[in-house]
N, C-alpha and C positions, 0 to 999 in steps of 0.2 A: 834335381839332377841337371847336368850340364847335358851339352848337346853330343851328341854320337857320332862317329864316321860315318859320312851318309846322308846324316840332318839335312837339311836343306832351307833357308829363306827365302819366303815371297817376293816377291821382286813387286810387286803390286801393295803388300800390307806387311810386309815386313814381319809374317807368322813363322814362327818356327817349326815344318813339319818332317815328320818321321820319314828317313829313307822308304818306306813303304809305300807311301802315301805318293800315287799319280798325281792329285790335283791338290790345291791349295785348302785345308782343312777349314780356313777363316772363308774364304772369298770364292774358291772354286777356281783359282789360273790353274792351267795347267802346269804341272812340272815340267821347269826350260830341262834343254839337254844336257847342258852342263852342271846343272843341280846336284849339289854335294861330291864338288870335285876340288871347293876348297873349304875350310872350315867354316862355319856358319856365321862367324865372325867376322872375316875378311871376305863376306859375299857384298856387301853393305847392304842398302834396298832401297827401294825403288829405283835400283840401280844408277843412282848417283852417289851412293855409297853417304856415309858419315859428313857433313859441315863442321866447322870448328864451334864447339857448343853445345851441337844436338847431340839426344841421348839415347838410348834405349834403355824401353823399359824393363827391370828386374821381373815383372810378374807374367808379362805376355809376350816378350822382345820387339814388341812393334819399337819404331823408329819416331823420335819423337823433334820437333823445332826445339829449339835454344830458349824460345820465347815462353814453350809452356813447362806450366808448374804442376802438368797432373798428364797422365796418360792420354791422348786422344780417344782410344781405343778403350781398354778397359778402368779407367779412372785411376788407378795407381799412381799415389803422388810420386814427385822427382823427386832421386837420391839427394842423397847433402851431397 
């Protein structure tokens, strides 16, 4: 399932959590204010948003360097 009105990215780990969700499910940040006010997509994370290269991952959405070829976070190799 794709992400929902609402959703929200970590700005710390780049997790994807449920409008529900006060604080960060992966890390514990708390929910910024502005959290799920644009789509989870053009939130980027760690709020520097996307590099030309880097990726996210298909299985956890964390944000990943250009350089790696496997998930930081939960090991999921990179897309072709």
């Amino acid at each position: 399932g794709g992400a929902r009105e609402g959703d929200w990215l970590c700005k710390q780990c780049s997790h994807r959590n449920f409008r529900r969700r006060d604080h960060c499910q992966t890390c514990g940040l708390d929910k910024p204010a502005d959290a799920g006010k644009a789509p989870p997509t053009a939130q980027g994370g760690g709020g520097a948003g996307l590099e030309a290269g880097d990726w996210r991952c298909g299985e956890c959405s964390a944000v990943n360097f250009r350089r790696r070829t496997e998930c930081f976070k939960c090991r999921a190799g990179r897309p072709p």
